[in-house]
Phi, psi and omega in degrees: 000349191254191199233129130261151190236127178282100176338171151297115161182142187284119162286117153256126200181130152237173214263134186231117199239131199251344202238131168302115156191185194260079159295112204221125198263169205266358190105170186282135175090339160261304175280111188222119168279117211225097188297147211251357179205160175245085176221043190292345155105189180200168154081183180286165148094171192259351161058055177274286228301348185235343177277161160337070169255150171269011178197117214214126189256100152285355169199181199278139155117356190257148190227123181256120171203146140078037180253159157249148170230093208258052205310036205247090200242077199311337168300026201201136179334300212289172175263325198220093177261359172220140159345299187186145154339233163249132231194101163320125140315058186294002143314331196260320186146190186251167187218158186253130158110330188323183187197124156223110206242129164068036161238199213245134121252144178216146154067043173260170182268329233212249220239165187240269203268130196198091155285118187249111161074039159139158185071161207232185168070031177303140148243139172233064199238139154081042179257176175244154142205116201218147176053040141248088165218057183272328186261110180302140148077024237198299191263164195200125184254018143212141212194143197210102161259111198072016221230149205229129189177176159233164179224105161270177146049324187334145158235143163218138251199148168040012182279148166297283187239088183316313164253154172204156167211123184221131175074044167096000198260159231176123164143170228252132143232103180234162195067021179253135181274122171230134218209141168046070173222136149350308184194146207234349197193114188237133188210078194234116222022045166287158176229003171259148192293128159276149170239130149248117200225157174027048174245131183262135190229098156221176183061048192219163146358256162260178170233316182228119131278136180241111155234140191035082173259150172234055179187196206260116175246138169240123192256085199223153160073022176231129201237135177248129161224159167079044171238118173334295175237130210278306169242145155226163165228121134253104217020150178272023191035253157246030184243207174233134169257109169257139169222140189209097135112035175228152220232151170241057180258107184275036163035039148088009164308145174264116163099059143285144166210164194272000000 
């Protein structure tokens, strides 16, 4: 329950946080976290017993703000020396609650921001996330795999896939800017109601997809431009997609579709 506050200086390290409480840094670009092994991994699955991470959430109630988690250490070989970010442990059990407000992730392999495999009432908001694409269409920089939650205001940038809700995850993403992604908004077999609402995708790939959800997704207010494709669906399982009031432009791209 209490708060410590982190001076400005680059920390090499990574960080395990076992107990609810409020770690809050001097701000991004001032408070920097830096990994401490070159072990970023290859291939599917997030691999935490062997891999890199710069932050592993052991219990319900922690709140992470106003840090860069940076998986880039220029003393250590690698250009991208760690796995992921930030990361619920679903090795340790499920967990509640994260908060992760006003930092930075950068330069991971797998995952940047990451409620994993179970717990609800996540905030992901008012983040930076950038240079998570080591996996194609794999890596993600912000992601509620089983996980129930929201991501406002984030901007994310150079990601393989920017926002996902996978595996049963579920919960609203709005106002987030996303730019130079693969895919830009995922939405794949949740079973809790997704909202996507008022967020911008430009310059990606795709911009927003949903496939085979068992549950309601609603897609409104969010404008794509400079994407080969604006919406996709691939089958609804046993849910539904309502889309309303939203824009779709490939700026005149050859083989675009809204």
């Amino acid at each position: 329950g209490d708060t410590i506050l982190v001076s400005a200086g680059v920390y090499v390290e990574e960080l395990v946080v076992d107990v609810s409480v409020t770690i809050a840094g001097a701000g991004i670009g001032q408070t920097v976290v830096r990994p401490a092994t070159s072990v970023p991994g290859s291939g599917p699955g997030s691999q935490l017993g062997t891999t890199t991470w710069l932050a592993r959430v052991r219990a319900s109630g922690v709140t992470l703000s106003a840090m860069t988690f940076d998986g880039d250490n220029p003393t250590l070989p690698a250009a991208v020396d760690a796995r992921g970010g930030i990361v619920t442990d679903f090795t340790a059990g499920t967990f509640n609650a994260l908060q992760v407000l006003g930092c930075e992730v950068k330069n991971v392999a797998y995952r940047g921001i990451y409620a994993a495999a179970g717990g609800s009432g996540h905030k992901l908001n008012s983040n930076k996330v950038s240079n998570v694409k080591a996996e194609p269409l794999d890596s993600v920089g912000i992601f509620f795999f089983g996980a129930v939650g929201e991501a406002r205001g984030n901007n994310v940038t150079d990601c393989s896939i920017a926002l996902g809700f996978q595996s049963g995850g579920g919960g609203l993403f709005r106002d987030n800017v996303v730019s130079a992604c693969d895919l830009g908004m995922l939405a794949n077999g949740s079973t809790s109601p997704v909202n996507i609402l008022d967020n911008t995708v430009t310059a990606s790939d795709q911009g927003i997809q949903s496939i085979a959800v068992s549950t309601t997704v609603t897609v409104s207010g969010n404008a794509t431009s400079g994407c080969l494709t604006g919406l996709t669906l691939f089958g609804l399982g046993t849910g539904n997609v309502v889309v309303d009031d939203n824009t779709f432009d490939g700026l005149g791209a050859a083989g675009s579709s809204g």
